[in-house]
C-alpha positions in Angstrom: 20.5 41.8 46.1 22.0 42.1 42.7 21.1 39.6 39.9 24.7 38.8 40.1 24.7 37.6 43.5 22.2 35.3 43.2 21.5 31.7 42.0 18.3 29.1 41.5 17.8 26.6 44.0 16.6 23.3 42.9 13.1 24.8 44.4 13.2 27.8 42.1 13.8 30.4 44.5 17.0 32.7 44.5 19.1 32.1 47.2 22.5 34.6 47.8 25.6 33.3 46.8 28.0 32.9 49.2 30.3 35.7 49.6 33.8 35.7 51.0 33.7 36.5 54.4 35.3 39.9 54.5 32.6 41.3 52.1 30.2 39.4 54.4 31.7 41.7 57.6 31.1 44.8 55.1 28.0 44.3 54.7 26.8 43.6 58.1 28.8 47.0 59.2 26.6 48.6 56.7 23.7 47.3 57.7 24.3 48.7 61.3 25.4 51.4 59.9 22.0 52.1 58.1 19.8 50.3 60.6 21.6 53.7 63.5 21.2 55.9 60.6 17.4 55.1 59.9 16.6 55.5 63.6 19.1 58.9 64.1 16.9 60.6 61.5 13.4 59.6 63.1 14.5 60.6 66.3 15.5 64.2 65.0 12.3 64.3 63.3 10.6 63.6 67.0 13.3 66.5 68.1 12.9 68.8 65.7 8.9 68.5 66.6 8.1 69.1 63.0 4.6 69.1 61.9 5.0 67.3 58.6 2.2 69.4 56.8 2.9 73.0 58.0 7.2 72.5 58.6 6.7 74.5 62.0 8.0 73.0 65.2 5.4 71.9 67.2 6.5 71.8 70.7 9.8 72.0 73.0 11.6 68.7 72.9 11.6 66.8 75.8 14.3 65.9 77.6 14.3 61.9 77.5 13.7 61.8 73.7 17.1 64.6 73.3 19.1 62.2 75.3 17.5 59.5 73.7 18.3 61.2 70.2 22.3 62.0 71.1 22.7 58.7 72.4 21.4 57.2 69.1 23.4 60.0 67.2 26.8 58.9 69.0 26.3 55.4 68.5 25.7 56.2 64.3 28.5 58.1 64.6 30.6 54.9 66.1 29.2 53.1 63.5 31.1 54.3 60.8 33.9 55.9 62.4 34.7 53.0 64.1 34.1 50.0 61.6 33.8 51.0 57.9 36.0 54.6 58.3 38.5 53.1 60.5 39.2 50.6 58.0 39.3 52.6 54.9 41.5 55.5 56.9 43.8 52.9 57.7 44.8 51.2 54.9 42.8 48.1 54.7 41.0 48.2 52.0 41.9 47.0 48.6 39.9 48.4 45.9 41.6 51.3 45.1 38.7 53.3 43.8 37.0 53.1 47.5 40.2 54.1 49.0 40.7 56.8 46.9 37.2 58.2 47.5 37.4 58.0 51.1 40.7 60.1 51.1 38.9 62.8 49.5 35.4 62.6 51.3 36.7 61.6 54.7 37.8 65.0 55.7 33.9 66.1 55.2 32.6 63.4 57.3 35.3 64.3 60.4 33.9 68.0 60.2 30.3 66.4 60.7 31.4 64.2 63.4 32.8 66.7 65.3 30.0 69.1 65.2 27.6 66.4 66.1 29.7 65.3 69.0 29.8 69.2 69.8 26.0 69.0 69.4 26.0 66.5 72.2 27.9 67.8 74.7 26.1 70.6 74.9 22.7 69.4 74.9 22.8 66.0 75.9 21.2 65.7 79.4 19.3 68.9 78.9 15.7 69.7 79.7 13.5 71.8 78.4 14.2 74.5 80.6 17.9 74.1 80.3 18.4 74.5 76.5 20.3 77.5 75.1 18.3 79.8 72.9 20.5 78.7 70.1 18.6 75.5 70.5 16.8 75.6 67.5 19.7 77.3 65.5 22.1 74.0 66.4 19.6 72.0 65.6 19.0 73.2 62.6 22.7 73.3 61.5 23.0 70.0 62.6 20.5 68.6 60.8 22.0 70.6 57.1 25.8 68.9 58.6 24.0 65.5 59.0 22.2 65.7 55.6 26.2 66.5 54.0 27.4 63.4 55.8 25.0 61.2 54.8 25.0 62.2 51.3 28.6 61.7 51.2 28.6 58.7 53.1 26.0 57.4 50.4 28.6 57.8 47.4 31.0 55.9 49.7 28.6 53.1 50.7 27.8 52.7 47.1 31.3 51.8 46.4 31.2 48.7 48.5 28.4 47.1 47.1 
């Protein structure tokens, strides 16, 4: 919360100031956005069975937490595409500077989309067993296209504060 956005109640504390109600649907799509994020990337951590110290996978990933992780990944994915993206792609936002920049960036984040939604047909409902030996490869690739996206998506999300 932004200095700006705030005011002294007769207590002392800051309270937020009220906010017209389509900034207020903004920022709960962000916050949704961020809260499927957050738990995208701790699930791929899981997946990836990194060992934080060494950076080696540690074991195969199991099939419950992959279909957990592309169910999770899919609904991040929904997030954006269908709240904030949807909105800007279609002409409903205002401020021309985040309309602009979502012209130019949006593009990038439809490549990512795609390859994560390729990502999980393939490999969603897989076990151990099952998974190609590209496994780690697609994993890996996914993980550099989901890193683009979200840097990306972090210029745009900066916007609409």
């Amino acid at each position: 919360m932004t200095r700006t956005n705030m005011k002294i109640t007769a207590k002392g504390r800051h309270a937020a100031a009220p906010r017209p109600e389509r900034r207020g649907g903004s920022r709960e799509l962000i916050q949704k956005l961020m809260s499927e994020r957050t738990e995208m990337l701790a699930l791929f951590c899981r997946l990836a069975g990194l060992d934080a110290e060494k950076h080696e996978r540690r074991h195969a990933p199991e099939a419950k937490l992959l279909q957990e992780f592309c169910q999770v990944m899919v609904d991040y994915l929904a997030a954006g595409h269908f709240s904030l993206y949807e909105r800007l792609i279609n002409g409903n936002e205002r401020r021309k500077n985040l309309a602009e920049l979502a012209g130019q960036i949006y593009p990038r984040i439809a490549e990512t989309t795609q390859a994560a939604l390729d990502f999980n047909d393939k490999y969603d409902g897989k076990n151990g067993q099952e998974l190609s030996m590209s496994f780690d490869d697609d994993l890996s690739r996914l993980g550099e296209l989901l890193a683009n996206r979200i840097e990306v998506e972090d210029r745009l999300l900066k916007l609409f504060h």
